[in-house]
N, C-alpha and C positions, 0 to 999 in steps of 0.2 A: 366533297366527301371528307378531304383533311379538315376541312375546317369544325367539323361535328363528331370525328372517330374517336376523341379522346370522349366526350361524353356520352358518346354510341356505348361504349364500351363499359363505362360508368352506369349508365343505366341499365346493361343487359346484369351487369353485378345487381344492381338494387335489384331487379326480377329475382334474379336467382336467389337472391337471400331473401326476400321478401315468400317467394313461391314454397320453398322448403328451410322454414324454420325448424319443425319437428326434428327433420333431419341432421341440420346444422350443430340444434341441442343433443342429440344422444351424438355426435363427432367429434364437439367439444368435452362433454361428458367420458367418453372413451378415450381422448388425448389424453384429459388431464388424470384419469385412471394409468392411464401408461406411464405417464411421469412420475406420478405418485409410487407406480412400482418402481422407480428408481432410483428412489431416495437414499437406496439402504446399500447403492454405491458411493454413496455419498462418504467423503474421509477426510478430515483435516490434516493440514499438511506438519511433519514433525521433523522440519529441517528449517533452516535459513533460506531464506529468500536469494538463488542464485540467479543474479543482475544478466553477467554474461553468456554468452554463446558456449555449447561445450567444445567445442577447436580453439576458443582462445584463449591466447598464450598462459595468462593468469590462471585459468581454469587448470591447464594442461601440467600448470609449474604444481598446482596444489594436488592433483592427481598424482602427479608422481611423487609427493609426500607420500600422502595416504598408504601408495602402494609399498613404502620404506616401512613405514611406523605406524598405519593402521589410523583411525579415527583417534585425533587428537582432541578432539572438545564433548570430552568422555570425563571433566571432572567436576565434581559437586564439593564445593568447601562450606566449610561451617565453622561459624567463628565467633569467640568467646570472649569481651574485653570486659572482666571479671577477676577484682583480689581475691575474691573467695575460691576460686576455681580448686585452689589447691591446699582447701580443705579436707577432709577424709569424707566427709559425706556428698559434699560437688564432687570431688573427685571421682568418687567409687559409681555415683550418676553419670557422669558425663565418658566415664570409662565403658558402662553397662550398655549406653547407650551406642557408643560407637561398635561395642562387639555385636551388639543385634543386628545393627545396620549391614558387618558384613557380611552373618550370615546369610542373607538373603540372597540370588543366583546370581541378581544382577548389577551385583556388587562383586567387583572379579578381587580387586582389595583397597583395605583403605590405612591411611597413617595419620594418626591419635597417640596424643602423651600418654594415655594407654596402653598401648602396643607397641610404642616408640622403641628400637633399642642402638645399641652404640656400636660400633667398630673398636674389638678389643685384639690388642696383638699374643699366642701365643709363641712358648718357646718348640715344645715338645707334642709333636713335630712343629714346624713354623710353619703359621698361618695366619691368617684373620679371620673373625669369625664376627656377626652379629650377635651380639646379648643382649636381651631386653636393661633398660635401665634398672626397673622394681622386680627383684624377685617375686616377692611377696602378691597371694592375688588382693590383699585389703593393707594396703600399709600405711603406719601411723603419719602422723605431725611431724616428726623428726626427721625419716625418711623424704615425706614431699617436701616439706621445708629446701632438703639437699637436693631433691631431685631440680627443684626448680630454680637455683640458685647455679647448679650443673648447667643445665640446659640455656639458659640467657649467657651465664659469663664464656661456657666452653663449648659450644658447639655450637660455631660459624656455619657448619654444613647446614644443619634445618634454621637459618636465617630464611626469612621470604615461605619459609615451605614448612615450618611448623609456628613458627611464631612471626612478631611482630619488628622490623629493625627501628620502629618508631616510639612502639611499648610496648607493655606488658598483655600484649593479644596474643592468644591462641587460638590457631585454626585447625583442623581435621579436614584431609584431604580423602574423600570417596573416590576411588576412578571406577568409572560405570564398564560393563562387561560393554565391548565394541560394538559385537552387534545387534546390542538394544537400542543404542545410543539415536539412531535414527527411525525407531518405530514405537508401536502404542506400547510395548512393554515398559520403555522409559515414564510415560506419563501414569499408567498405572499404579509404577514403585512408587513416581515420587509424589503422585496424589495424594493414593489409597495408604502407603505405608511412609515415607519419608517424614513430612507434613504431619501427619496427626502426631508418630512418636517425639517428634519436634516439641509441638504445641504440649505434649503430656510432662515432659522435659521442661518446660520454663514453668507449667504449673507446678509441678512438683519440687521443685529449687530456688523459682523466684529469678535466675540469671535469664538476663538476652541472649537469642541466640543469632547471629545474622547468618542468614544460608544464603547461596549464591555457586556461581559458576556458570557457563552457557547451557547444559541441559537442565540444568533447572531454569534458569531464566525463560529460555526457547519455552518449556512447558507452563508456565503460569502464562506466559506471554501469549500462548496458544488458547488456553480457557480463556484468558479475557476477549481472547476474538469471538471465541464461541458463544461466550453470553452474550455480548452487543450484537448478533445479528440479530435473535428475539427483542431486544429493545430499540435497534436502529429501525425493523419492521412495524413495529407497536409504535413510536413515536413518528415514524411517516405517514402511517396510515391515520394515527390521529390528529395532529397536523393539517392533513393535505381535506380530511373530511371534515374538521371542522372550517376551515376554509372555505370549503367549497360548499358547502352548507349556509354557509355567511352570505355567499355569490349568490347563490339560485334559492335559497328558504324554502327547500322540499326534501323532506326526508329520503322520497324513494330516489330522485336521482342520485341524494347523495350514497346511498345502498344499493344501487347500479352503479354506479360509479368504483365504488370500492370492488362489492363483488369481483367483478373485470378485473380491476390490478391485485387483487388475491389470487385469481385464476394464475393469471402473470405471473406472481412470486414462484406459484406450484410451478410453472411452466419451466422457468427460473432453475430452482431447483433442480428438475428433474433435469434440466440440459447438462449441469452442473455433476451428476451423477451417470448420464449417459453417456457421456465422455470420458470416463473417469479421471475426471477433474480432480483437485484437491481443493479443500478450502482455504486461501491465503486472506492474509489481511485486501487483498483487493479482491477477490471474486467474494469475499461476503459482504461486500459493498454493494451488488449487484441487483437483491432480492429488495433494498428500499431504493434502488435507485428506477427500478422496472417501476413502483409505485410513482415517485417523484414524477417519469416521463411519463407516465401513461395516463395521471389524472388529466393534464393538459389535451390530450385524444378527447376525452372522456366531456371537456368542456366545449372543444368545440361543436363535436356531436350533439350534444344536447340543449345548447344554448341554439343553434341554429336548427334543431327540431323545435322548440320553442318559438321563434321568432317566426316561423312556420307554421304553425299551429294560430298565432297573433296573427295574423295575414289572413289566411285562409278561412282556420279553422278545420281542415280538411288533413284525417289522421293518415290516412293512404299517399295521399299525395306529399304530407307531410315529409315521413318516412324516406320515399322513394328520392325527393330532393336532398334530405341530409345526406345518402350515399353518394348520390351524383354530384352532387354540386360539392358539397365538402371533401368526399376519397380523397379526392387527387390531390388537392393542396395537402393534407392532412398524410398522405403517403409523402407525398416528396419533403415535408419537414419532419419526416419523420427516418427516409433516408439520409436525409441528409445531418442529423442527430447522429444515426445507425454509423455514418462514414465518419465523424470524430471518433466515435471509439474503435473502429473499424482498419484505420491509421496504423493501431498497435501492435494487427499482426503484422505489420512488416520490419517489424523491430527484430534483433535475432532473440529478443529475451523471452524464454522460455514462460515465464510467470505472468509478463505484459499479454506474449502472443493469446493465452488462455483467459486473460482477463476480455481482451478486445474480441475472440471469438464467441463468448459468450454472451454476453456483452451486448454486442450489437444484430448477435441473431435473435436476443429477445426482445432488444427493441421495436424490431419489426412485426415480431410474435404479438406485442403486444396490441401494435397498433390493429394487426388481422383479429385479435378479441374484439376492441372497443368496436370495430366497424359491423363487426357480427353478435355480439352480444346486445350494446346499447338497442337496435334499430328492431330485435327480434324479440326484445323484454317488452319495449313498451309499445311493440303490435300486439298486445294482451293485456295494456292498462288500459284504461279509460286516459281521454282525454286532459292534458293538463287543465286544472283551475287557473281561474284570470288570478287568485293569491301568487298564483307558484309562476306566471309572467312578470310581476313586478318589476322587479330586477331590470328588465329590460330597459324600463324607462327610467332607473332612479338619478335625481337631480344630481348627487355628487357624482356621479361617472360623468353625464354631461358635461358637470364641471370643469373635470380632468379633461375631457377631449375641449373645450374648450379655451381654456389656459395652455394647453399645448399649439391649438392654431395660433391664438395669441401669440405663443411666443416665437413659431415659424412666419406667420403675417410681417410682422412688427420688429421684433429682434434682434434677426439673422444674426447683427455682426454682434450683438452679445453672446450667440450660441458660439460662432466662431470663434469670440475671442477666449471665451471659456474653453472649446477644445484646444488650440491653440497651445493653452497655457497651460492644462493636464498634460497634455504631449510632453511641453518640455521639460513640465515640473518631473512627468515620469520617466524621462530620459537620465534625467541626473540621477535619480532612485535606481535605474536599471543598472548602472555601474558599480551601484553598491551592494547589490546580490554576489551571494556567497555561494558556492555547492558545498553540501555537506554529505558525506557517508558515514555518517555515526550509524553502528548498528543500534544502539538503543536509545537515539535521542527521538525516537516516535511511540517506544517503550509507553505504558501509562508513570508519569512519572513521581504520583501519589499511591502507587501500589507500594507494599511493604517490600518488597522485590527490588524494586528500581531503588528505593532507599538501602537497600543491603548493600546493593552494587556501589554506591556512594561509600559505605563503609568501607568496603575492600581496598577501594582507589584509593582513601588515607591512609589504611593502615597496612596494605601490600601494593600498593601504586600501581593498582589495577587490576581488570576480570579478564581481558579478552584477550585470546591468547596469540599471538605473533612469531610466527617461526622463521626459524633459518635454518637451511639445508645445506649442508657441506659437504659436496666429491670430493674428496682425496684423491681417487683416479688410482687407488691401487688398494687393493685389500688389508687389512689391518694396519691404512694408513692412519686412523686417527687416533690410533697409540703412539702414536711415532711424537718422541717428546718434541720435533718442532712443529709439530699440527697440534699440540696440548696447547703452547705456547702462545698460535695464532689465536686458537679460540679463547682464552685466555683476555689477550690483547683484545679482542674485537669485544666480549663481555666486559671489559673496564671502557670503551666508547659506549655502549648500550646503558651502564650506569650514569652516563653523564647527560644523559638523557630524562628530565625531570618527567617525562610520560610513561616513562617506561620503566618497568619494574627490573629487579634485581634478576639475570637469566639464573634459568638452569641447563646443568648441562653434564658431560660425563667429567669435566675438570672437577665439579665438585666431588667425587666419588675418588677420583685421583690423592687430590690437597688434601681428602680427609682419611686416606691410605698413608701419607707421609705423619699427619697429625697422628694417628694411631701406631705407627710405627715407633715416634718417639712418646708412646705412655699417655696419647689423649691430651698433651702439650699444648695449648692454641694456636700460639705461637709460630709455630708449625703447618699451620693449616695455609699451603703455600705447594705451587708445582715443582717436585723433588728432580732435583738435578740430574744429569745424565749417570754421575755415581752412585747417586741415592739410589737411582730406578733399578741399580742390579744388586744393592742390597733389600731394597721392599717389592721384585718379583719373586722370589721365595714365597713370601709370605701370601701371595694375593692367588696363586693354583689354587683352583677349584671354585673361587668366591664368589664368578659372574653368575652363578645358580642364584647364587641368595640374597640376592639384591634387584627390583624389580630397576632400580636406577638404572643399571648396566642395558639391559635390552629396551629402554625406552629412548635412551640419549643415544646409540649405537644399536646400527642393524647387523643384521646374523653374520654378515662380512666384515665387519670392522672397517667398512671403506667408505657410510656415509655417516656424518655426524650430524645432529639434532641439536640446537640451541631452541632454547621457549622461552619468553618472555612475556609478560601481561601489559599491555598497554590499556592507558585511559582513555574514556570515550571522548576522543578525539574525533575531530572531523576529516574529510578530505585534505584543507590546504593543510592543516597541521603535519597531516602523516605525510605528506609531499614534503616538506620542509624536512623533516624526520630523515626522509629515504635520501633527499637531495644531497643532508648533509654526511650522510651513512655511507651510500654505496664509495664515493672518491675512496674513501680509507680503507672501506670491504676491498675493494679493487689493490689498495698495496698492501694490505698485510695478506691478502690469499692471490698471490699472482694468478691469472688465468691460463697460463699456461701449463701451470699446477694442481688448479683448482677449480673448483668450480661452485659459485655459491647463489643458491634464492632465495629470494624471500616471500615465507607465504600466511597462512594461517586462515579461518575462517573472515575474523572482521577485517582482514588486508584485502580478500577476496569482496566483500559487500562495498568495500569503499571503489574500489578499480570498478567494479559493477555500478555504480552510482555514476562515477566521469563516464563512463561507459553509455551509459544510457541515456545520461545529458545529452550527448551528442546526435545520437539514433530519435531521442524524442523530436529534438531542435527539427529533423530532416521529415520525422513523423508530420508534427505540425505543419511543413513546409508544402508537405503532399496531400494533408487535409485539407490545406489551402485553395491548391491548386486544383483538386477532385470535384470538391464543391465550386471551386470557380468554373470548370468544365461544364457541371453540373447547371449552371445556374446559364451559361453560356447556350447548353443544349433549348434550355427550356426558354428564354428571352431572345434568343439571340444576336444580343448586342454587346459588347465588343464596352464601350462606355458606361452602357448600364455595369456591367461587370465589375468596374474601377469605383464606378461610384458606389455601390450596392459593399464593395470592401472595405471602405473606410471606415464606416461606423461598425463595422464587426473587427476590425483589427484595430481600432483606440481600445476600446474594451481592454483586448487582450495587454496592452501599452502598459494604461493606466495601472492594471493589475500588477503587473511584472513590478513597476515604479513601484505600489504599495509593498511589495513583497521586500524590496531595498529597502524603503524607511522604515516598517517593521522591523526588519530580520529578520525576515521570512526565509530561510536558503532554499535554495535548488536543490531537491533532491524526489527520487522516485515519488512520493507521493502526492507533493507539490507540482511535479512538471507534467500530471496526468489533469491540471486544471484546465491548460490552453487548448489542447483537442478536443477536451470533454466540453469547455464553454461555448467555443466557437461552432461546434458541429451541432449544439442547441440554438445560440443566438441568432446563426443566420437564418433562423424557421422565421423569426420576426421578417426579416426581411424581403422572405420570397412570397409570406404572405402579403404585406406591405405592397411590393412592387408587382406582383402578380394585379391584383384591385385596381392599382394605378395603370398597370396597360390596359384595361377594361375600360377603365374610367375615360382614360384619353380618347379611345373609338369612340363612345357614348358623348362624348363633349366635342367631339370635332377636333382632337389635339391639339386642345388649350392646357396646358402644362399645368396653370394656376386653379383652375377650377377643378381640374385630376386631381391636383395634389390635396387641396384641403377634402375633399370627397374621400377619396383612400383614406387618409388621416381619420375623419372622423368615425368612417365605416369599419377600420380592422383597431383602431387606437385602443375598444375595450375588450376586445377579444387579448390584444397582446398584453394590458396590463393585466388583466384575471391570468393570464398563464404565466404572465414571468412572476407576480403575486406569489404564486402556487408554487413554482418554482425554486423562487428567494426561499420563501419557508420551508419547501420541501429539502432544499441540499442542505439547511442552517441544520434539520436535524442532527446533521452528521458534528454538528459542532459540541455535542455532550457527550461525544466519546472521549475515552480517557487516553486512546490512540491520540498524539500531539502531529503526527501528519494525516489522521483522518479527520480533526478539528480542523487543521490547517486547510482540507483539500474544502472542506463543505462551506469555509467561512471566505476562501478565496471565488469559487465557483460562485457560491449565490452574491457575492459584491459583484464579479465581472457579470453576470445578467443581467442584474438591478441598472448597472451602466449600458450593457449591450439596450437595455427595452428604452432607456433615456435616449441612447444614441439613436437608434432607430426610427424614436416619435422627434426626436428636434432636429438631429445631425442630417438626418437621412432625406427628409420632405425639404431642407434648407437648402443642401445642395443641387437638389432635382430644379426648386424653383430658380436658386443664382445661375446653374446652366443652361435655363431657360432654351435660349439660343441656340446652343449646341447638340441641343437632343428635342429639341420640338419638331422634326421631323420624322415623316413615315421610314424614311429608310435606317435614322439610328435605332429605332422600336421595332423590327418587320415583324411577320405576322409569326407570333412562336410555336415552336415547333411542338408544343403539345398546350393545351389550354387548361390553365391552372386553377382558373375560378370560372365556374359557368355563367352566361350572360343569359337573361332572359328568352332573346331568339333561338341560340342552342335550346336553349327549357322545350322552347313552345314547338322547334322542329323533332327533337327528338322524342318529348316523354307526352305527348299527347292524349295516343291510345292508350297505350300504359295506365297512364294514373286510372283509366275508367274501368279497366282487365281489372289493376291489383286493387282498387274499391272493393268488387265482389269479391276478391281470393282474403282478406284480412278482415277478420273477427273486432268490427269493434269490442 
């Protein structure tokens, strides 16, 4: 009875789909109706990709920014490196345009040579008071002349923060109202209104203008995800069909074929929205990846109703065999695909868990179409033409199975010495892999966007903003002129840091209180002594109103302090090196039992979330490993087969790692979602492979040699046609302007193209030099479910059957 219950079971499926098709179509029809309603949950995502867990510690240090000083990557700069600027007619545009800008709601304000004004001392009463530099709302040649000749020689304060300490650059600093900052309202401003008065701006004056900052970036960065899904799905689908059209030379299967993985996409989608998922750069990966895996269903469905049809000619029985005899293999590589993406929800990362949830229950969705769609379409065609069999027999496939016994017959130790010497060449390449957490080195980095951010980095030594949080441990401690001091001291080590921009902080508002004090003096522009400080408190009552500095660098207590700094897009080991050499000196100028200081900011957080996830992925793949080896163990259960059946799926992965070293490839999120995603495909070759060969060995009396070339030639074109389809289908991901989804589609389709090599030489080589050790009944026993059906399962189970479902199916 075990020896038939796996195809008992197989065959009572073929009845049931075979007997109510009608059914099957209005259930598919009404699923994909229901998904289709819920699309319009669908929402792309308008934050940064957060790597870690929300309990850990990095997470928790940056939470408690936020809860100080509110969303800090709230600013849009724009920047001018222009002699003419301070013309009267650039000027009076570039002025025009910045007061538009703030009017708008979600623009809370902004600072522009426009609007700029100065720290002027009165006597009567004493005080300081902001004054704009120009009175005047249109003023001549003469006046800019002075203003700008003012502003470069004497005013150290708006260094880094209105101009340039490099040259003659001017920037305009937007800070966006907080809480648009992480929702559609942002993208709207700075679509629909930032962007066009922009572009109206350089037509009408002729100057460049470079825009930049993280919510602008995040938002361009955001549309170009959104357009490459319509084109990652249009270039898969046409791809994977002219392919596969190449294969079989019939239009309808290739139009069944697709159908099925368009269902998919909808299916896709709609999971993606019933969840209320967001769309990240990895879940809009999803919709051409359901295509990618699903054609290969789609082939073997059809290729062995085909080869069925050649045989027979008998369209009933045809049918009822593709379910039976193909499901089961075609199910278990297709969980076992499902469990490499499957892997991620056990990551703690919020954005992986949702990628590998979706992910992998469509994968199996998809599979439940092809086996229902394919077998249900073409009980209502006519019989294939002996045109549309061709295929089956053509001479170059031959060839390929040919040349490959060839070269497992004859070879062996050239295959070995070839793996052999991949292995070690990729050992030495693996040591050369780098992790990198650049937020924007996956950026497109031929958009005009990525290219602004390059400007910034020359000419303010960076975009991405990096913070440090200061306890004082007592309220209006960081007035207290020896916390001026510290900060002070700590911001002259932050400049000697060639990554790091020039901070800001509340000392600037200080040193430019003492500057002002003595008449706007430069000279001056320097932390005033414990004497000075009780002659220029007089003057500073009342000021912290009118300066948006004072409550951005200093919270409502005066007890935490805010330093900000811009770092360049820097990688992980950089900013380690950075922190390595930072924290020693953080530690003596702010004793901790004084102080207390972190370091946080949005790209500090993505980098930490990057080593972060390195490690969680390494642990991921280790369990993908081991699930599928379970897995493979369940179904064989042999113990050796298992060792051996791993080797040729883990050079693959080897060899990849090794390429990713001599490239340059680094470690990072988008890159290290190759290993699980490849391995949880490649080993389908396998279980098909070694499924055939335990067939083969009962049918041949377990003679090891005559299994082995037999399996070989019997599954050899079914695995080239899928990994074929495969190579091509991930390559498409290589025309994205995304540099780690170029990265993930050009590493995944090389390690398959290796995995399907590994499989037809490595795999049959080893089976044969073991000869010995596994030629017996008891390393092979009888497995626990039957992968590929034999002919006697055929003839004891689907008997009566095939002559029932004759009359139930409409030629």
């Amino acid at each position: 009875m075990s020896k038939i219950f796996t195809f008992g079971f197989w065959n009572a499926v073929a009845r049931l789909i075979l007997r109510n098709r009608i059914i099957i179509i209005l259930l598919i029809v009404g699923i994909t109706a229901f998904f289709a309603s819920e699309w319009k949950y669908m929402r792309f995502s308008f934050t940064e990709a957060n790597l870690l867990p929300d309990d850990h510690e990095v997470n928790q240090e940056y939470n408690d920014f936020l809860d100080k000083f509110g969303e800090e990557g709230n600013l849009i700069v724009m920047g001018i490196k222009d002699s003419t600027l301070f013309q009267e007619k650039n000027f009076k545009a570039w002025k025009d345009l910045n007061d538009s800008l703030q009017k708008f709601p979600e623009v809370d304000y902004a600072i522009s040579i426009g609007n700029l004004k100065k720290l002027k001392k009165f006597e009567d009463p004493k005080r300081f008071e902001m004054v704009p530099f120009i009175e005047e709302e249109s003023p001549d040649s003469l006046e800019l002349a002075n203003y700008e000749n003012e502003l470069f020689s004497r005013m150290p304060f708006y260094e880094n923060l209105v101009y340039s300490s490099h040259s003659n650059t001017i920037q305009s600093a937007l800070y966006l109202n907080k809480e648009i900052v992480n929702s559609k309202a942002r993208k709207d401003f700075v679509v629909d209104q930032l962007v066009p008065m922009i572009k109206q701006f350089k037509k009408d004056t002729g100057m460049d203008v470079h825009v930049s900052g993280m919510p602008y970036i995040r938002t361009l960065n955001s549309q170009n995800i959104v357009d490459e899904i319509g084109l990652f799905i249009g270039a898969a689908l046409g791809v994977t069909s002219l392919i596969f059209f190449f294969f079989f030379r019939s239009l309808r299967a290739t139009v069944i074929s697709m159908l099925t993985v368009c269902i998919g996409v909808m299916w896709a989608f709609g999971t993606i929205g019933l969840m209320r998922y967001e769309i990240t750069v990895l879940t809009a990966l999803i919709p051409p990846l359901i295509i990618v895996i699903g054609i290969p269903n789609c082939i073997f469905l059809i290729n062995k109703y085909q080869q069925e049809i050649q045989k027979h000619g008998n369209q009933a029985k045809s049918l009822q065999r593709v379910i039976a005899k193909v499901g089961n293999a075609t199910l278990m590589t297709n969980i076992t695909t499902a469990s490499g993406f499957a892997t991620f929800i056990l990551t703690e990362s919020k954005l992986l868990k949702e990628f590998g949830i979706v992910a992998s229950i469509n994968i199996i969705a998809i599979f439940i179409l092809s086996l229902l769609i394919i077998p249900v379409v073409y009980s209502y065609m006519k019989i294939p033409k002996s045109k549309h069999l061709k295929h089956l027999n053509r001479q170059w496939i031959g060839g390929f199975v040919n040349w490959m016994e060839k070269m497992v017959r004859n070879h062996r130790i050239a295959v070995y010495f070839t793996s052999v010497a991949l292995l070690a060449t990729s050992i030495i390449g693996i040591y050369n892999i780098k992790i990198s957490g650049s937020l924007l080195e996956d950026m497109p980095q031929e958009a005009s966007f990525f290219k602004d951010v390059k400007f910034f980095e020359q000419e303010f030594d960076g975009i991405m903003p990096l913070e440090i949080l200061i306890d004082t441990k007592r309220p209006k401690g960081v007035l207290k002129s020896s916390s001026l001091k510290r900060i002070e001291e700590l911001e002259n080590l932050i400049v000697e840091e060639p990554q790091l921009s020039k901070p800001l902080s509340i000392t600037r508002l200080v040193k430019y209180s003492k500057q002002a004090y003595y008449n706007g003096n430069p000279k001056y522009y320097q932390l005033p002594t414990s004497q000075e400080q009780n002659f220029i408190i007089p003057y500073t009552k009342g000021m912290e109103g009118n300066d948006n500095l004072v409550n951005t660098y200093v919270d409502s207590t005066g007890q935490y302090a805010r330093i900000t700094t811009f770092m360049k897009d820097i990688g992980t080991d950089e900013m380690e090196r950075i922190e390595t050499s930072l924290w020693p000196k953080i530690h003596k100028i702010f004793p901790e039992e004084r102080y207390e200081v972190s370091m946080t900011g949005k790209a500090l957080v993505f980098q930490k979330g990057t080593t972060y996830l390195v490690k969680n992925l390494v642990v991921s793949l280790s369990l993908a490993i081991v699930l599928i080896a379970l897995l493979m163990a369940w179904m064989f259960r042999s113990f050796r087969m298992i060792l051996i059946s791993l080797v040729p799926n883990l050079l693959p992965l080897l060899i990849t790692a090794g390429m990713m070293g001599y490239l340059g490839v680094p470690i990072k999120p988008s890159t290290i979602l190759v290993f699980s995603i490849a391995f949880g495909i490649s080993v389908d070759d396998t279980i098909h492979f070694l499924a055939k060969y335990r067939q083969e060995l009962k049918a041949n009396n377990w003679k090891i040699k005559r299994s082995v070339y037999a399996a070989l030639r019997e599954t050899g074109v079914s695995m080239f046609y899928t990994s074929i389809v495969l190579f091509f289908g991930f390559s498409v991901f290589m025309i994205s302007s995304f540099g780690g989804t170029v990265a993930l589609g050009g590493l995944v389709s090389a390690t398959l193209l290796f995995a399907m090599l590994s499989n037809l030489l490595l795999l049959p080589s080893l089976l044969l030099s073991l000869e010995r050790s596994i030629a017996n009944k008891e390393t092979l026993k009888e497995p626990a479910m039957r992968i590929i059906a034999t002919e006697e399962d055929e003839e004891e189970i689907s008997k009566d059957d095939e002559e029932h479902n004759s009359n139930k199916i409409e030629k």
